[in-house]
C-alpha positions, 0 to 999 in steps of 0.5 A: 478467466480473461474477463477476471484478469482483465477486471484485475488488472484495471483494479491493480491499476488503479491502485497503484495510480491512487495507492497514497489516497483513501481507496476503499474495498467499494471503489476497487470493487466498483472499478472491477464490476464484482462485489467486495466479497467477490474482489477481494477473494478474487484479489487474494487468489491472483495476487496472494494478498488482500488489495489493502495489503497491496495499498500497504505495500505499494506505500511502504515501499514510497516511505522507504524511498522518502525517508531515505531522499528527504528529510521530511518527518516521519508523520509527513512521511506517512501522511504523503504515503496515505497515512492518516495515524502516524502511530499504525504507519510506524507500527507496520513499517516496523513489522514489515521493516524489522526496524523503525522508520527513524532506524531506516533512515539512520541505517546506511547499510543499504537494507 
């Protein structure tokens, strides 16, 4: 419904205003008006994801950017991607990467 795009669309929002802090289903879920069970089904309908998958994305998508501009560590990379365990941040970059984030930044090929 209208309501429904519009409650998602102020979640989605938000998110990617905040996606490197600590955002919890509850806060998404209090800024949608709707329960947890209830946004994140609504969520994953809409966006073919769950909003932590889409955290996860929109902070992916930023350590990709800084490993490849700066030279900061890779456990400052993810602790300024919303991180807080170096260890999963490199775990899922490299799920979703198909390489390291040491690989990435040392692969010029452009991927």
């Amino acid at each position: 419904s209208g309501t429904d795009i519009m409650r998602l669309s102020r979640t989605k929002a938000y998110i990617e205003k905040h996606f490197c802090d600590d955002i919890s289903n509850a806060v998404l879920a209090d800024i949608a008006g709707y329960s947890e069970r209830q946004l994140i089904r609504l969520f994953k309908s809409a966006m073919n994801m769950t909003p932590k998958s889409y955290i996860n994305s929109l902070r992916l998508r930023k350590s990709r950017h800084l490993l490849r501009s700066t030279a900061l560590s890779v456990g400052e990379i993810a602790w300024q991607c919303g991180f807080d365990d170096q260890n999963y941040f490199s775990r899922l970059f490299r799920k979703n990467v198909e390489m390291s984030p040491t690989d990435f930044r040392n692969n010029k090929s452009g991927r």
